[in-house]
C-alpha positions in Angstrom: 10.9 33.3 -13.7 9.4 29.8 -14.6 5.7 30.4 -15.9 3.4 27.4 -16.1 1.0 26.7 -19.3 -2.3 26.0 -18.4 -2.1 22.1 -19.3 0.5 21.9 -17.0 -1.2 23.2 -13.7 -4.2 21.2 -15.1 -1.8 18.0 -14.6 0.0 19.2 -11.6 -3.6 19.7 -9.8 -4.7 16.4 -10.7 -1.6 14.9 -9.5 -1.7 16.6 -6.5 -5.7 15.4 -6.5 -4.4 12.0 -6.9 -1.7 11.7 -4.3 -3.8 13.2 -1.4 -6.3 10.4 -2.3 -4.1 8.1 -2.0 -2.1 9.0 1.3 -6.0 9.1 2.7 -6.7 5.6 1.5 -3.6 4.3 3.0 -3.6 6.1 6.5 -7.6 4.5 6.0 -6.2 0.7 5.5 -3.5 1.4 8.5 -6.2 2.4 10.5 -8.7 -0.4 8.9 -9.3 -3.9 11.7 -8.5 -6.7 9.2 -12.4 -7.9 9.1 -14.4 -5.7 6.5 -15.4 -3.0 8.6 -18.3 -0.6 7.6 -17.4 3.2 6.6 -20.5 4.7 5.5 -22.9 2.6 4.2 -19.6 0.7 2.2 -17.9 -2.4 3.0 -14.5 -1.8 3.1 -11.6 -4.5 3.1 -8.6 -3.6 4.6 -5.3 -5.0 2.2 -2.1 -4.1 1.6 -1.2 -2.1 -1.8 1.6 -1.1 -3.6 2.1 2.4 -4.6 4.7 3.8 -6.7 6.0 7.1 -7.5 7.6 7.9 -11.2 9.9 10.6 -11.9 8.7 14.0 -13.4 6.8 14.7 -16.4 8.6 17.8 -18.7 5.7 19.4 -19.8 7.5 22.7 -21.3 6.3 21.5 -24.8 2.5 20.7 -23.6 0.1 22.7 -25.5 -3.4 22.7 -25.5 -3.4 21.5 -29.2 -1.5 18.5 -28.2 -4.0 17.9 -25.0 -4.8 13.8 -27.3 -1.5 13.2 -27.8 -0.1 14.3 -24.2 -3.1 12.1 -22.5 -1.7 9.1 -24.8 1.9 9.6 -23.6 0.8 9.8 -20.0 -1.6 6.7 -19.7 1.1 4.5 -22.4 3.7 5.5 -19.2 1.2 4.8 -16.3 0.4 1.6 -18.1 3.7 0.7 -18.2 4.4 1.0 -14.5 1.7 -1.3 -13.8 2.0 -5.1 -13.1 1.3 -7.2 -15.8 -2.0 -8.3 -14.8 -3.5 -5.2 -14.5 -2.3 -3.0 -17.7 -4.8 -2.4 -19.8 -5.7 -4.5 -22.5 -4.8 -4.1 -26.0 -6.8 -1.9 -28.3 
């Protein structure tokens, strides 16, 4: 039986966190006129946006000691995935 560590449901719930916001905030700019409408007291814009889904993450060897240096790997990968023009800027 396959037993998760604690970092890793911490990351799979935030993943899962994640994705649902983004399928709402698609189905949202589907549904969105193309004039800003008003949702709420916010202007939203309706536009078209790329989303992309990268393969797993092991994270058999995430421990709770390693919680800096796993957050590094995972934003240096995110960042790398990311058009050039919107990676983050160097430290």
């Amino acid at each position: 039986m396959h037993h998760l560590t604690d970092a890793s449901k911490l990351v799979l719930g935030l993943a899962v966190l994640v994705a649902a916001a983004l399928v709402q905030t698609v189905i949202l700019l589907a549904l969105l006129p193309s004039r800003p409408a008003r949702i709420r007291s916010c202007i939203v814009f309706a536009r078209i946006m790329g989303v992309a889904a990268l393969w797993l993450v092991d994270t058999s060897a995430w421990t709770v000691d390693r919680t800096a240096e796993v957050m590094e790997q995972l934003h240096r990968l995110f960042a790398e995935h990311l058009p050039e023009d919107q990676r983050p800027l160097p430290a």
